[in-house]
N, C-alpha and C positions, 0 to 999 in steps of 0.2 A: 272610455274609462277615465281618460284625464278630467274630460266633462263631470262627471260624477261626482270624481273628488273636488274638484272646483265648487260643484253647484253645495256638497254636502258644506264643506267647508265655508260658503258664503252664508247659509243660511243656521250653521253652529254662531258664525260670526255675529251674526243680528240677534238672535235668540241669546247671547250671554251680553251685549250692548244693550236690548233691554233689559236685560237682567240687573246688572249695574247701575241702571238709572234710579234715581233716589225717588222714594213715595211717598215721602211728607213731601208737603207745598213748604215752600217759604215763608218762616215766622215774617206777618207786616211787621214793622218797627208803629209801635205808638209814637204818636205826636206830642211831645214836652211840653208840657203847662206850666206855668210859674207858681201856681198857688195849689197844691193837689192836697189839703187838706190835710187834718190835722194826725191823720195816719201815715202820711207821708214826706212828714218834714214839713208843713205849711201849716197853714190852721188858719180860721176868719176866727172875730170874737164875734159874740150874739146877734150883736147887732148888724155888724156884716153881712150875715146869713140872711138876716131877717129883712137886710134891706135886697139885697137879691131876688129873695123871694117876691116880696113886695114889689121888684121892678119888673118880673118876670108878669107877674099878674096884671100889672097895669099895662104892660104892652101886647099883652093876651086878651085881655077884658076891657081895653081902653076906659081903664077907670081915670075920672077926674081929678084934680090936685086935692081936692078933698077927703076923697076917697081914699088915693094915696095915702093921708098920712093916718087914716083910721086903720085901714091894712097895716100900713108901717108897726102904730102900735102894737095893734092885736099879734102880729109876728113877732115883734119884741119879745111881749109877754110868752108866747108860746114857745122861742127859741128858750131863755132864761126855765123856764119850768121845765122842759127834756135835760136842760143841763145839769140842773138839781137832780132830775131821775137819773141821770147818767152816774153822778158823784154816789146816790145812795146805792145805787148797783154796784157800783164797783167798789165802794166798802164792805159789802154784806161778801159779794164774791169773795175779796180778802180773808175776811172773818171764816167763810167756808173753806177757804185754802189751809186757813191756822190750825183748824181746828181738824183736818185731814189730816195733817203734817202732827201733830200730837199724838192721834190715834194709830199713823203709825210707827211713830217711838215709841209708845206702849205696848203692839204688838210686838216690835223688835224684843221687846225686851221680854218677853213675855215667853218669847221663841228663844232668846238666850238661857233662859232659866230652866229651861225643859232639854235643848238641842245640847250634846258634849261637842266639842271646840272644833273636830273634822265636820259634822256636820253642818256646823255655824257657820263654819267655811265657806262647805261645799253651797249649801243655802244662800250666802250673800254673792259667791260667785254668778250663781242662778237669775241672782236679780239683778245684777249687772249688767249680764245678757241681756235677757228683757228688757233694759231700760235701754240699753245699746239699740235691740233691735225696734222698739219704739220710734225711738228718737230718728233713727235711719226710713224707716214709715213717712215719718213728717215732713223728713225732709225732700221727701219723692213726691211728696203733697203739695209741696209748696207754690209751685209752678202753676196749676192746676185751679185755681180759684177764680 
């Protein structure tokens, strides 16, 4: 009998020890770079990049010192002309944000002129929420990329 209880007991014991034990693995820690670009607090200018690249290929392709600096150029040029594309994208994005943000103060308002003032209320409360529960989305996302 004492056996019994013993044996149940030792083997409750292991069964809630593994139970206990954690199932995610351990986050690695990344290794710190000094330069992580220009998303992260760092940034190369064009040329930078371009010389990079450029080194990367000479010591992949064992191009000659000539070569070298034909590459060089043509990276120049090609860094400087993503950066232009980069600037006109993220103007037009703007101009599509303005113009979002417009339309909807005009529906706001549009919904003031028809909703009586509990409604208008209740309705602005509503999208509070939503933007609340949004917001709380992204921030679960964050990690995750």
């Amino acid at each position: 009998m004492k056996k019994g209880i013993l044996v149940t007991l030792l083997i409750a014991g292991i069964g809630f020890g593994t139970y206990a034990q954690d199932t995610k693995p351990a986050r690695k820690e990344r290794p710190q770079y000094k330069n992580l670009g220009p998303r992260h607090g760092g940034g190369f200018t064009a040329e930078e990049r371009a010389e990079v690249y450029a080194k990367r290929m000479q010591k992949n392709l064992n191009l000659s010192d000539e070569q070298y600096k034909k590459v060089l150029a043509i990276n120049i040029e090609q860094v400087k002309k993503q950066v232009e594309l980069r600037a006109a994208h993220k103007a037009e994005m703007l101009a599509t944000l303005e113009k979002k943000k417009t339309q909807r103060q005009d529906l706001s308002k549009k919904y003031e002129s028809i909703l009586t003032s509990e409604q208008l209320k209740k309705f602005k409360e509503e999208q509070e929420k939503r933007k609340s529960e949004m917001q709380k989305g992204r921030k679960g996302r964050r990690g995750k990329r």
